[in-house]
C-alpha positions, 0 to 999 in steps of 0.5 A: 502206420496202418496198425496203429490206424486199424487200432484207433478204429476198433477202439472207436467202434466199440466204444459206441453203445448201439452198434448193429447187431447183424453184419452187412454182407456183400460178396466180391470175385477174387482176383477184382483189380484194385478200385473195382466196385463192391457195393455203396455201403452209404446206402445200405447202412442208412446214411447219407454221403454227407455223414461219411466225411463229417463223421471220419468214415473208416475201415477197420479189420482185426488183421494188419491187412486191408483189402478193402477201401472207403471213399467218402464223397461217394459211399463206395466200397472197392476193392483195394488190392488184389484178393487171392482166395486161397492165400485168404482161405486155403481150400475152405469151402466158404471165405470170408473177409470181416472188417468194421465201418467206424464212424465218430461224433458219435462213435458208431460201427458196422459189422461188415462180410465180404464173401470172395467167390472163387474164380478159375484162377488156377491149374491143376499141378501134379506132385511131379512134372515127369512120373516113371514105372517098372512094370513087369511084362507079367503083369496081368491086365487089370492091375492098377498102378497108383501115382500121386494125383494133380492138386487144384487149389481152386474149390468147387466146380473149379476144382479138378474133376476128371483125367485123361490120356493123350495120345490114347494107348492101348495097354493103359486106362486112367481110373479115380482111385477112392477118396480119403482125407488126403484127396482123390488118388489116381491109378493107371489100369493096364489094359492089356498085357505087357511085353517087354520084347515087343515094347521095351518103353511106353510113353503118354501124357496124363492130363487132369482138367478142372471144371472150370470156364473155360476149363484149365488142365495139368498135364504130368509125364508118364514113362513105363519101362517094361520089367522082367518077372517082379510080379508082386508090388508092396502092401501097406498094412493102412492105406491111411496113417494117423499121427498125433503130437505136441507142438512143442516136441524135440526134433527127432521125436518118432510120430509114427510108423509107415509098414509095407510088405511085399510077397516077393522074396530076395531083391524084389522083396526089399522095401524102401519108404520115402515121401512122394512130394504133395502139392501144396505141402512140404515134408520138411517137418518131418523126415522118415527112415526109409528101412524101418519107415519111421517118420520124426520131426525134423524141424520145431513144430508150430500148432498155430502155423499148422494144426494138420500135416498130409503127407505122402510114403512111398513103399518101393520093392527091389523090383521098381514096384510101389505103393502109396499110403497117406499119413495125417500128422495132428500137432496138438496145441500146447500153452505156448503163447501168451496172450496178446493185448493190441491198444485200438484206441487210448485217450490221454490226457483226460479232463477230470470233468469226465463222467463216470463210464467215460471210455478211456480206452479199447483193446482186444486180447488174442491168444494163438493157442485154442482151447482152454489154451487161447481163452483169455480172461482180462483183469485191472489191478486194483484202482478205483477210478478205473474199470474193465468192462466187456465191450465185443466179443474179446473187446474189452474197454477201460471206463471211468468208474468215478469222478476224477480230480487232478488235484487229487490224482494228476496220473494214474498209472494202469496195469491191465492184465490177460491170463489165458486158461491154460495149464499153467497160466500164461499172462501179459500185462499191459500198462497205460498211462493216464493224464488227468487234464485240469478244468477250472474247478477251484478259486484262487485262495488267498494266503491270508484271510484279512492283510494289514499294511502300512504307510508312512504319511506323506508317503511317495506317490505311487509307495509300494506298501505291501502285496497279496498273494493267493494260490490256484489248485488248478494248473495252467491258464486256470492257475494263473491269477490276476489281481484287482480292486473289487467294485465297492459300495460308492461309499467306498470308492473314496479308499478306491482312488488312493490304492491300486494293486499290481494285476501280475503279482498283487503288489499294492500301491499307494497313489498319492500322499497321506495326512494321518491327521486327516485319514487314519486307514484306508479299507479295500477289497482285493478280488483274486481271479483266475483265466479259466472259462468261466473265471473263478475269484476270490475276495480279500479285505486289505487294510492300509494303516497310515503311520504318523511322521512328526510332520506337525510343531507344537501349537501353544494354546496358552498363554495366547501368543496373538497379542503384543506385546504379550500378556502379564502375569501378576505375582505378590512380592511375598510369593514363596518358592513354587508360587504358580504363576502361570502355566504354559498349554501346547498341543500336538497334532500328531500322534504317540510319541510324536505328541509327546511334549516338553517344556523347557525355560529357553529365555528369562528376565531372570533364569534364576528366578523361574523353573518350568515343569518338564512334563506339565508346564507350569511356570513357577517361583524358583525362590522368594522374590527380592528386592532386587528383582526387577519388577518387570520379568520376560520369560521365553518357553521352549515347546518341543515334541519327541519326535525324530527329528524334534519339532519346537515352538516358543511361547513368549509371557511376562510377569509383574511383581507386585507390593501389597497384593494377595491372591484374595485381592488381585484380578485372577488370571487366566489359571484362577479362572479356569481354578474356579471353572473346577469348583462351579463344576464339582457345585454342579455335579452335588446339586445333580445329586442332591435333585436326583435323591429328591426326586427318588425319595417323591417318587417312593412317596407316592407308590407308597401312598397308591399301595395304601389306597388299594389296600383301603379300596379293597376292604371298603364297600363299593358306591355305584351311582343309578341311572344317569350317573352310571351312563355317564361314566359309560360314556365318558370312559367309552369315548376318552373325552374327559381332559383329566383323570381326577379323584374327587373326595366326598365328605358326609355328616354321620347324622343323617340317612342322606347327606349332600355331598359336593365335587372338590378340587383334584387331590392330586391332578397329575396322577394317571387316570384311576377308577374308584368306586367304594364308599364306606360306612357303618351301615354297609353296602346300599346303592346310592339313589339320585341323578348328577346334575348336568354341567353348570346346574346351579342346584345342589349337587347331592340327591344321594343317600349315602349310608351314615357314617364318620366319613365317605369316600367318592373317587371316579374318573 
């Protein structure tokens, strides 16, 4: 739970695009109880206490450890569990505890550092609670004895600082040896000389105290057993050893060699090696050949457990003297872990109206190996939907990197993968799943563009004549589809109240019965909406055709079937076989071939004597009339339909034989009337034609006069009229008030230079209104001299001089 809790976090806080650069640092003591106090990070970063809660305020560290905690109604940061420095930090001079604030709605973080500050928590511990020495008694004051000095995991003052010997003796002084990788050694300087005779035993405390407040101290035992003659102690040739090797070495694989000598010759020269126990450290990994001091592996090795071994030899001669050298072991890394990808955070589904640079997900790649070996590179298999992008430090985030559509994609499946650079390559892969959830972006559509239905008329009330169906690409509520009649024109909300459509299934309903004799079809249109938000619809026009049921008998028009007793026909008593003698006329009003009719003789008088045609209805002679025939003939015809079933009506006639009568002679009949109503019609219709021709032929008439007057109007002299004349024609032509246009013909003598000339009737007064100006003449081109008498003056209506000539004409409007 809280590695996936610390996930969700580190994905948030990366996903932020601002984030504080530069941490917030605090510092706490080790060893705090749980809830004490650190700091109020409210107030630090800048936020109010308020925004913590609204905002889901969380910790987040890189470790599955938290040591820290939140509260949000106050902003406070405590400690949440004890906090040993050196289980976090071993001896390093500095620690420090990195974790994040996360915030959400928006995403934001915090780089927080928390320092624990070292306390006087603990004691300085020697290798061995009791330590023993063969001395020889000649040995000479001044020598020094080196032992394994305490160690104290504290740093700083609270390290270990000094030692000393209780009771105080006067043979042994305690002295800080020189200091190496390993630690401070320790030696016990003889101070006086030794004799085994007079103290055969010497037994002290050597206490070492750190510097600490107050001060803690460790206390070793030490025993001096007084040797005879073995005056020379081992030699090693390095007081420090250092060793290199791969992680991934065999056990039993040789590290290094330890070499002591010892200037003593038989037992006292022999020397054997061993490991003196270091605090805090366990030779285990390793063993050593205590002849020929060897050291080897003992047990796998781990570079990312330990990168550094310190251990301790111990040359011991025949003779119970000793020396101590330290050996410093490097385990060299080797490509042996591959890269690790922990998923902070991953959203799934994603709605495929996400942004392109949507963050989808946030993780981070750790490699235990260093180097080369722990520097990790992540690449996405090829897709184009999705990219990597570098988000903080070895953060990496997976982006939308283009617009999605789930009807396109529903899922993508992604495969991320880290390859560190070592030699070879290790590589992980990791894959996410992604679900691309639906948004309403597509209208239902219907699977026909236009429907045609059909009913039979006089149908059931609420008839089930058909069904639309249309389809949603969507998923879901936006997939689901309700039908209804689309609001019309109130022109068409007449079709609306006959026809309802099932809101689930889009099954369509006729209300109530129809007449196809009074509607033929019925046009609706049907909407198609879906449930997302907002709806989507689509429109569909359904056409409901009414089919025709024989639901209508035939009607008999002819012969009129009101009247009683029923009317006569006349027939001549010469009338030959197939004389007409009347003709039955019926109509249907339904349609095809439920109006198709037949006529057949259901009764006669004299079934013999008459024959009606099927299809036409006509009543004839079926043979020459006889004397025998009764001169009074009743007939019943039968009108029937063709539709299943038949319906039928009956048209009841009678017929009168007659002696002396012709067809020229005799009243016509109802079928002679409607014989002559053809012929006036055919009369009609040619004097239509003949109207039509005249009225071409006056019309071709005319153009062709109007052409001949143009032409002359051309090459004829043009007559202007002086003074008043001119601007009366002006004025006339100007303000449109003559009534008429007329063209007026002037006739002139040819003997006389001027000649009177008078306005005669229009040639032809309905003619479109012309203007004509020429005259011709003989002489040529004059203009013509004199006034126009006002309208009315009696005096002679000629004071121009015209040019002599046969003939002149004036023509103006």
């Amino acid at each position: 739970m809280a590695s996936a809790r610390q996930v969700l976090c580190l994905c948030a806080f990366l996903c932020v695009p601002q984030a504080r650069s530069e941490p917030v640092r605090y510092s706490v003591a080790e060893e705090r109880e749980s809830g004490s106090l650190v700091a109020h990070v409210a107030k630090d970063v800048g936020l109010d206490v308020a925004q913590l809660r609204a905002r889901e305020a969380r910790l987040v560290s890189e470790d599955s450890r938290q040591y820290f905690r939140l509260d949000p109604r106050t902003g406070r940061l405590a400690v949440r569990e004890r906090i040993d420095r050196e289980e976090i930090c071993g001896q390093a001079v500095t620690c420090t505890v990195p974790f994040e604030l996360l915030l959400a709605n928006p995403l934001q973080f915090f780089r927080i550092e928390v320092a624990v500050e070292d306390i006087n928590d603990h004691a300085p511990v020697f290798p061995e609670e009791q330590v023993t020495f063969k001395i020889p008694e000649t040995s000479d004051p001044g020598s020094r004895f080196p032992l394994e000095g305490a160690r104290d995991l504290d740093v700083g003052s609270n390290s270990l600082q000094a030692y000393s010997i209780t009771p105080e003796n006067e043979h042994f002084s305690v002295s800080l040896g020189s200091q190496s990788r390993g630690g401070r050694s320790v030696e016990l300087v003889l101070e006086k000389a030794l004799d085994r005779e007079e103290q055969e035993e010497i037994a002290f405390s050597l206490i070492a105290t750190d510097g600490g407040s107050p001060p803690r101290s460790g206390t070793a035992q030490v025993r001096i057993l007084v040797l005879d003659v073995n005056d020379n102690a081992p030699v090693f040739t390095q007081e420090l050893y250092d060793g290199q090797i791969l992680e991934n070495a065999p056990e039993d694989s040789v590290v290094l060699r330890v070499v002591a000598t010892d200037a003593d010759a038989g037992v006292n020269g022999e020397i054997s090696y061993s490991f003196s126990q270091a605090v805090g450290h366990s030779p285990s990994a390793f063993k050593i050949d205590p002849l020929s001091g060897e050291i080897r592996v003992s047990q796998p090795l781990d570079f990312e457990a330990a990168e550094k071994h310190e251990l301790s030899v111990r040359a011991t001669d025949g003779g119970g003297l000793s020396a101590l050298c330290r050996v410093v072991v490097e385990v060299a890394d080797v490509n042996d872990n591959a890269p690790e990808l922990v998923v902070s955070s991953f959203s799934s589904p994603l709605a495929e109206s996400a942004l392109p640079g949507t963050v989808v997900g946030l993780f981070v790649v750790k490699d235990r190996d260093a180097g080369d070996n722990g520097k990790v590179v992540c690449s996405l298999q090829e897709q184009p939907a999705f990219s990597l992008r570098p988000a903080y430090k070895n953060y990496y985030e997976l982006v939308t990197a283009s617009a999605l559509d789930r009807e396109e994609t529903a899922q993508y499946v992604l495969a991320v993968t880290a390859a560190d650079a070592g030699s070879p390559p290790l590589t992980t892969t990791q894959t996410f799943t992604v679900d691309i959830s639906d948004v309403n972006d597509n209208a239902p559509v219907f699977n026909q563009t236009s429907y045609t239905m059909y009913v039979r008329e006089n149908n059931e009330p609420s008839a089930l004549v058909g069904a639309v169906q249309a389809a949603d690409r969507d998923v879901g509520p936006n997939a689901k589809v309700t039908y209804s009649l689309a609001p019309g024109r109130p022109a068409e909300r007449g079709p609306r109240s006959y026809v309802s459509v099932n809101s689930e299934n889009g099954n369509v309903f006729v209300l109530r019965p129809l007449d196809y004799e009074q509607l033929r079809q019925l046009e609706v249109v049907v909407s198609a909406a879906d449930s997302g938000s907002p709806p989507l619809s689509a429109n569909v026009t359904v056409r409901v055709l009414v089919v025709d049921e024989n639901d209508n008998a035939p009607v008999v028009l002819h012969p009129a079937q009101d009247s009683s007793p029923p009317s006569s026909e006349l027939v001549p008593t010469s009338a030959e076989a197939g004389y007409l003698v009347t003709k039955v006329v019926a109509v249907d009003a339904d349609s095809g071939q439920n109006a198709w009719l037949s006529y057949h003789l259901l009764k006669a008088t004299d079934p013999g004597l008459f024959a009606v045609g099927t299809q036409s209805g006509e009543v004839r002679l079926r043979r020459p009339l006889t004397e025998r025939d009764a001169v009074k003939q009743k007939l019943v015809v039968l009108v029937r339909d063709n539709g299943r079933p038949p319906l039928s009506a009956t048209a009841a006639l009678g017929a009168l034989l007659l002696d002396g009568f012709s067809d020229a002679h005799m009243p016509r009949s109802g079928l002679a009337a409607e014989d002559e109503g053809g012929s006036l019609t055919l009369y009609l219709i040619l004097s239509l034609a003949f109207v039509s021709i005249l009225f071409l032929a006056s019309a071709a008439a005319f153009v062709a006069c109007k052409v001949c007057k143009r032409k002359a109007l051309k090459e004829g002299p043009v007559l202007y009229g002086p003074g008043d004349f001119q601007s009366s024609l002006a004025d006339a032509a100007g303000t449109a008030t003559l009534p008429h246009a007329y063209c007026y013909e002037v006739s002139l003598t040819t003997g006389s230079g001027s000649s009177e000339f008078k306005f005669l009737k229009p040639v032809l007064a309905g003619l479109p209104p012309q203007r004509c100006g020429t005259a011709a003449g003989a002489a040529g081109e004059e203009d013509l001299a004199g006034d126009f008498p006002p309208a009315g003056d009696p005096r002679p209506q000629s004071h121009g001089t015209l040019p002599a000539g046969p003939f002149s004409r004036l023509a103006f409007e």
